[in-house]
C-alpha positions in Angstrom: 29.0 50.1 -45.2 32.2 49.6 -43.4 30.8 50.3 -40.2 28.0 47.4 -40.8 30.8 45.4 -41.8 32.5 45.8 -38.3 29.2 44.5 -36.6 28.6 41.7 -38.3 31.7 40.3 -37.7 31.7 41.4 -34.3 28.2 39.7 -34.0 29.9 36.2 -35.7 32.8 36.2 -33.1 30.0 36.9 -30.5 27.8 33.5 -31.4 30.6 31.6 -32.5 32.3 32.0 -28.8 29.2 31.1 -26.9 28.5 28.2 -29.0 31.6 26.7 -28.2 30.4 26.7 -24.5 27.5 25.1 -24.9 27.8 21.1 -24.7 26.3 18.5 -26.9 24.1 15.7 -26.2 26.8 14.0 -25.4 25.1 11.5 -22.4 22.2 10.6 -24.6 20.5 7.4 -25.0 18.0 6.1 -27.6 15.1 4.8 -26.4 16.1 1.8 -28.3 18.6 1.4 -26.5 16.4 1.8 -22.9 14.5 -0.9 -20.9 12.2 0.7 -18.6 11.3 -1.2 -15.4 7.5 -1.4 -14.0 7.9 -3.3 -11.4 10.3 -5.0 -9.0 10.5 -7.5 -6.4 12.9 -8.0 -3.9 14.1 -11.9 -2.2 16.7 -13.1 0.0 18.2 -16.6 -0.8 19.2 -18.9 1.3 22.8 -18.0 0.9 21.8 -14.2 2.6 21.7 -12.5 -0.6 19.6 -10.7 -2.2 17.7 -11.3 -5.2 16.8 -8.6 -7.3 14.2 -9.0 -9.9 12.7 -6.8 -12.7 9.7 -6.8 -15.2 10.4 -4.9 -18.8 7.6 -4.4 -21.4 8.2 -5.8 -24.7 7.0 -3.5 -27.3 6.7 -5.9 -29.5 4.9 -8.0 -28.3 2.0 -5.9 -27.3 -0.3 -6.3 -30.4 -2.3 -8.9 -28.8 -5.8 -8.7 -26.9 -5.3 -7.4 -23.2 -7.3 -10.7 -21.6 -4.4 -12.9 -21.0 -1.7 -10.6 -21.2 -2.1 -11.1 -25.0 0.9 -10.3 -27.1 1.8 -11.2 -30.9 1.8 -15.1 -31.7 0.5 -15.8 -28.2 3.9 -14.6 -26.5 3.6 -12.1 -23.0 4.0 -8.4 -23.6 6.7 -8.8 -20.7 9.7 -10.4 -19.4 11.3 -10.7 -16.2 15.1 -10.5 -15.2 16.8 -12.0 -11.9 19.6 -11.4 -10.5 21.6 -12.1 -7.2 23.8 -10.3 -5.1 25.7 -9.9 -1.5 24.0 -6.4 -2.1 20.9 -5.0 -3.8 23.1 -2.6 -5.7 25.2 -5.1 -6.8 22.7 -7.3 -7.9 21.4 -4.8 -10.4 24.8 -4.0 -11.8 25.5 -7.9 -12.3 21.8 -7.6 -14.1 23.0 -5.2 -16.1 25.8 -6.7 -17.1 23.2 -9.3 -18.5 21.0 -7.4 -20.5 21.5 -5.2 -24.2 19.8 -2.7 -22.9 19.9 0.0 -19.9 17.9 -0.4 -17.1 15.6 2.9 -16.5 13.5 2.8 -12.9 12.5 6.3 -13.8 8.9 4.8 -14.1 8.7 1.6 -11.7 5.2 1.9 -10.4 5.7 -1.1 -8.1 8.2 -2.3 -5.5 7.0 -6.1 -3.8 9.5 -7.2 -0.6 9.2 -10.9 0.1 7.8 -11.3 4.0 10.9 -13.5 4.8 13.3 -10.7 3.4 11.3 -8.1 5.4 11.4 -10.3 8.8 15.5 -11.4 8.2 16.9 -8.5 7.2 14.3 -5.6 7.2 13.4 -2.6 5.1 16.2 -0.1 6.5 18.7 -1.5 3.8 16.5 -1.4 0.9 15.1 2.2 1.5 18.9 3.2 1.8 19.7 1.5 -1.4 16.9 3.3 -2.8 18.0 6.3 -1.9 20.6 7.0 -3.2 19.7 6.3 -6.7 18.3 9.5 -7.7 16.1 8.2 -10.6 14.1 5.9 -8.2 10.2 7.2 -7.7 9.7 7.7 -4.4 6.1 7.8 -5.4 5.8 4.0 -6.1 3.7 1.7 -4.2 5.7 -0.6 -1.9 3.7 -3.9 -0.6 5.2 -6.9 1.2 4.5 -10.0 -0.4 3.7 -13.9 1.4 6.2 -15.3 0.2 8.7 -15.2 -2.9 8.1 -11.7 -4.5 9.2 -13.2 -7.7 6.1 -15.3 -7.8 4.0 -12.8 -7.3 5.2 -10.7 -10.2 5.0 -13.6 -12.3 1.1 -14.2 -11.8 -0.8 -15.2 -14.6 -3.1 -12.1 -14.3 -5.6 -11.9 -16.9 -7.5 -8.4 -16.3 -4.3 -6.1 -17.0 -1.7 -6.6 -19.5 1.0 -6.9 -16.7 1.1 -8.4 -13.4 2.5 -5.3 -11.8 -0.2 -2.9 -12.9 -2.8 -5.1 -11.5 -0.7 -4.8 -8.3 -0.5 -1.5 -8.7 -3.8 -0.9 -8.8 -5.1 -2.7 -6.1 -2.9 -1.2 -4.3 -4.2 1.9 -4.9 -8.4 0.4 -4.6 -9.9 0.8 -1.5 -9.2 -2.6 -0.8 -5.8 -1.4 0.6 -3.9 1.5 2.4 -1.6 3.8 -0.3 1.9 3.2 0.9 4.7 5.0 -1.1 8.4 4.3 -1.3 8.4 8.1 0.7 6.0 6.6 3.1 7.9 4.0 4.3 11.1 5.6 4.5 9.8 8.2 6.7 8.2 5.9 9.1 11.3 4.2 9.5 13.1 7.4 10.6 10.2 9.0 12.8 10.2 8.2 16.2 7.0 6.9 18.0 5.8 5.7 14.4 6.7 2.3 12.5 6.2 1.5 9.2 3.0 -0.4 8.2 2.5 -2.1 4.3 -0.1 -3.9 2.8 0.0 -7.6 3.1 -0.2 -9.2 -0.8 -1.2 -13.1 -1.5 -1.4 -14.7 -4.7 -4.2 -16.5 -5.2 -5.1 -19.1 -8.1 -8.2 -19.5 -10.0 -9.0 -23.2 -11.0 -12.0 -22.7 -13.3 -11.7 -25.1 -15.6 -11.2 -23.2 -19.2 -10.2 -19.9 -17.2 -7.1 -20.6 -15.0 -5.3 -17.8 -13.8 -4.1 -15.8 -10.7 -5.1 -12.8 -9.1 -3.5 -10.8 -5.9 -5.5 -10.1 -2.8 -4.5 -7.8 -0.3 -5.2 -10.3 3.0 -3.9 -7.5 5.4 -1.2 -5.3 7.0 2.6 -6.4 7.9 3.2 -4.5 11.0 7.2 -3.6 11.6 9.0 -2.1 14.3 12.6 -0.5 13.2 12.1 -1.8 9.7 11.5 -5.5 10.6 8.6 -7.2 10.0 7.0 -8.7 13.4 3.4 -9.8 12.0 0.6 -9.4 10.5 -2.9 -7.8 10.6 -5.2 -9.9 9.0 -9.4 -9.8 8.8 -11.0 -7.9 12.0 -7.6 -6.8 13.3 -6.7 -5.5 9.7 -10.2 -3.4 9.6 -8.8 -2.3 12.6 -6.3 -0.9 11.3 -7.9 0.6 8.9 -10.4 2.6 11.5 -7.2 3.6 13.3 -5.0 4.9 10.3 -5.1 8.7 9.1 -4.9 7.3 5.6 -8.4 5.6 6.1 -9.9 4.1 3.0 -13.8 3.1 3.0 -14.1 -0.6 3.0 -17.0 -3.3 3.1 -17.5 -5.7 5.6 -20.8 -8.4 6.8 -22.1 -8.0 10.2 -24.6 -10.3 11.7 -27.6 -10.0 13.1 -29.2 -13.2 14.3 -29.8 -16.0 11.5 -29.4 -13.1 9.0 -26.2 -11.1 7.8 -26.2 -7.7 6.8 -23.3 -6.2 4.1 -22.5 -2.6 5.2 -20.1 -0.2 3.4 -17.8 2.1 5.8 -18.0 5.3 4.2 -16.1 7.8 6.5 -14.5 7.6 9.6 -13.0 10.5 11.6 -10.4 9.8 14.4 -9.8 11.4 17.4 -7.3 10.5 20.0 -6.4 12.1 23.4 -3.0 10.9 25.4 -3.0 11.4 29.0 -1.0 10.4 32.0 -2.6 9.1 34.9 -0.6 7.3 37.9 3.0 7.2 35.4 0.5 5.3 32.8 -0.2 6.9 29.2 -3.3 6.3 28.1 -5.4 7.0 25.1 -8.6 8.3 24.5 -9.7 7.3 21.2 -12.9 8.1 19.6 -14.2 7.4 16.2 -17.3 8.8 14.0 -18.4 6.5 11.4 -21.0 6.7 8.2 -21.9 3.5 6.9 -24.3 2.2 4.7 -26.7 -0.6 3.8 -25.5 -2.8 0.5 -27.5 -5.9 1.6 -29.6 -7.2 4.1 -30.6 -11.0 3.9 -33.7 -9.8 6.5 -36.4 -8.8 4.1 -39.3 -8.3 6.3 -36.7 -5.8 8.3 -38.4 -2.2 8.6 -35.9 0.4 8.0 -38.5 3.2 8.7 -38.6 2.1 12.4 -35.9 3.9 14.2 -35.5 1.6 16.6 -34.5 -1.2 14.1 -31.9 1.3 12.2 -30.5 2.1 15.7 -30.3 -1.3 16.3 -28.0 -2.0 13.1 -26.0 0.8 14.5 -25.3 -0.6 18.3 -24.5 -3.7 16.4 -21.7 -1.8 13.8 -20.4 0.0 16.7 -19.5 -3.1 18.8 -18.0 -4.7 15.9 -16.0 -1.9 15.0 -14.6 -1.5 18.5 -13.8 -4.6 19.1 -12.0 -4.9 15.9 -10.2 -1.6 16.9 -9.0 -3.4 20.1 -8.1 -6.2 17.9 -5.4 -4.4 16.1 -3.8 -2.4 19.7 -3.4 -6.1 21.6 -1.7 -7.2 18.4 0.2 -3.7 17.9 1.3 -3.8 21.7 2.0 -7.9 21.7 4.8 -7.7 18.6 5.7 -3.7 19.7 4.6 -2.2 16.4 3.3 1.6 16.5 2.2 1.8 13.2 -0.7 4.3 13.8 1.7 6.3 15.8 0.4 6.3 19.2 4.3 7.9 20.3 3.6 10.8 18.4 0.4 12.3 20.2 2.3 11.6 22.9 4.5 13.7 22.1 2.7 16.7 21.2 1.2 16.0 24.7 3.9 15.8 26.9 6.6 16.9 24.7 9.5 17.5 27.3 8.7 14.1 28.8 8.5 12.2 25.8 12.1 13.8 24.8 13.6 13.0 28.0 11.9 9.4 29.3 9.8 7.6 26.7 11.8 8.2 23.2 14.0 6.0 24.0 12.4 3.7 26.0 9.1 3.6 23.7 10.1 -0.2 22.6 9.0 -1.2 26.4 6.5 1.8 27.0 4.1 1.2 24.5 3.4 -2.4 25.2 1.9 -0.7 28.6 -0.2 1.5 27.4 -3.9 1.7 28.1 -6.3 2.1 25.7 -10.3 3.1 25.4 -12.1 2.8 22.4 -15.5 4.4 21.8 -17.3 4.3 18.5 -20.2 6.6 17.4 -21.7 5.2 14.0 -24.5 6.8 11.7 -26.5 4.8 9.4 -27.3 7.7 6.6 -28.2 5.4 3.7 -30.2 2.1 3.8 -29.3 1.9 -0.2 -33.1 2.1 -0.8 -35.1 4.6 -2.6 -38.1 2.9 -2.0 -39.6 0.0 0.0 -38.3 -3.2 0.1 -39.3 -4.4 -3.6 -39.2 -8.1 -2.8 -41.4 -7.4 0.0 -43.9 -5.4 -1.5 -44.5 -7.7 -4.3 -45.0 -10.4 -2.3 -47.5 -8.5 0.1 -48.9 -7.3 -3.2 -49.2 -11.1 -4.9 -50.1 -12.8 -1.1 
């Protein structure tokens, strides 16, 4: 009896010493007491400072019908919060300062930079104040916006409940290239690569009865050293596209003639080749592409005739190299490497590109040659059958 005495005291002191090592929840928050941030956009005024702005879900205001961005008594699910500051850091705290609740970016999904804040001051200071805020997603989409990034959060989107998820996931539709935070910032710090985001628009629609605003994706802003330097819009952004190692399948119209032929890029696999030839680098580059048939205004055209289906191919390739070229002249004219032409020149040459064209790539790339071939195969005319408009009116003639 005494002896079982003896260990349950012993086994008291035991528990009673560790639990006075272990701490409480002393650091907790409510979620009451937490406003979580789904999006952000980023300005610069015409002071120099930054603009920090934020969009925060209202709970409860989120009993309403998603068209609209529906919310109880007709109010939006969401509000936004601006701030300004010398800094982007400061900025935040002063919108802090503002608010009853504590900002969370633990789940931002989006992060828009204005084009003018991206060409003024560049990327480099917001990926550092970034950074070093550990609960930042890395993960989250990052698109530069033409103009003020505040207005393009604030578009009257009807499809989603908040403007940001619809950014978010066009963003992520093959209408764009997936860019992340981490993207970006390595980019930035690789050398022979710059950074390349997709280009963002807001666009209005005046139907009367249904007014709102979408966002487009009208292209790529091309950088060099984390400044913006232009833009790769229509052809030169397909371009892009064909060239990246993130490539997406797209749609475009070709034409043939009086009639105009809707084609779907399905795959495209990229091949490039540095050499040096008289002190020049050049590139080889070499694409295969799978496309497909979604429309073809030619009715009486006879896709069992090879020669016809090769000629829809000659006609794909041409546009698809010259679209190719289209992005290089406008890559070497502003001195943006955003495919990363320096870095299979370095795997190439490796000792020389150390020594010589690292740090002289700003004024070496611009004097690059380039040749383009394409190879295209047209696997799927989108038929399982004749033409049907054809046959019934060869059947009915």
């Amino acid at each position: 009896m005494r002896r079982s005495w003896r260990k349950s005291l012993c086994l008291t002191i035991v528990v009673t010493c560790i639990s006075m090592l272990l701490t409480g929840c002393w650091d907790r928050r409510e979620i009451n007491d937490v406003a979580f941030v789904l999006g952000s956009g980023l300005d610069i005024t015409e002071d120099g400072d930054f603009e920090v702005s934020v969009l925060i879900p209202l709970p409860g205001n989120m009993g309403g019908a998603v068209g609209g961005g529906g919310g109880g008594g007709g109010q939006k699910p969401f509000t936004i919060k601006t701030s300004r500051g010398k800094t982007i850091k400061e900025a935040i705290d002063l919108l802090q300062k503002s608010l009853p609740r504590w900002l969370y970016f633990g789940h931002r999904r989006v992060l828009v930079i204005s084009d003018r804040l991206a060409q003024t001051v560049g990327l480099s200071p917001i990926i550092d104040a970034i950074t070093r805020m550990p609960e930042n997603r890395l993960t989250a989409f990052v698109a530069i916006s033409k103009g003020s990034a505040l207005d393009v959060m604030n578009a009257d989107v009807r499809l989603e409940r908040f403007s940001v998820e619809s950014i978010r996931e066009v963003l992520q539709s093959d209408s764009s290239i997936r860019v992340s935070l981490k993207d970006v910032a390595s980019s930035i710090v690789a050398a022979g690569e710059d950074a390349m985001l997709p280009y963002l628009q807001k666009k209005k629609t005046n139907l009367k009865g249904h007014e709102s605003e979408d966002i487009d994706v009208i292209g790529f802003a091309l950088t060099h050293n984390g400044v913006m330097k232009t833009a790769a819009k229509d052809d030169a952004a397909n371009g892009v596209r064909l060239l990246s190692n993130q490539f997406r399948p797209y749609r475009e119209t070709i034409v043939d003639g009086n009639h105009a032929i809707t084609i779907a890029v399905n795959t495209c696999k990229l091949k490039v080749k540095s050499t040096m030839i008289d002190g020049i680098a050049r590139f080889d580059i070499r694409t295969d592409i799978q496309f497909s048939i979604n429309e073809d205004s030619d009715l009486n055209r006879n896709y069992n005739d090879i020669g016809q289906r090769t000629h829809i191919e000659k006609l794909f390739e041409q546009k698809a190299e010259n679209d190719i070229k289209k992005a290089i002249a406008i890559m070497q004219k502003s001195d943006t490497d955003v495919i990363g032409f320096g870095r299979y020149l370095n795997r190439a040459y490796p000792g020389k590109w150390k020594k010589e064209w690292k740090s002289q790539w700003e004024t070496v790339f611009p004097k690059c040659e380039f040749t383009v071939k394409v190879d295209a195969d047209l696997f799927r005319i989108g038929m399982n059958r004749e033409n049907l408009a054809k046959k019934d009116k060869e059947e009915n003639g």
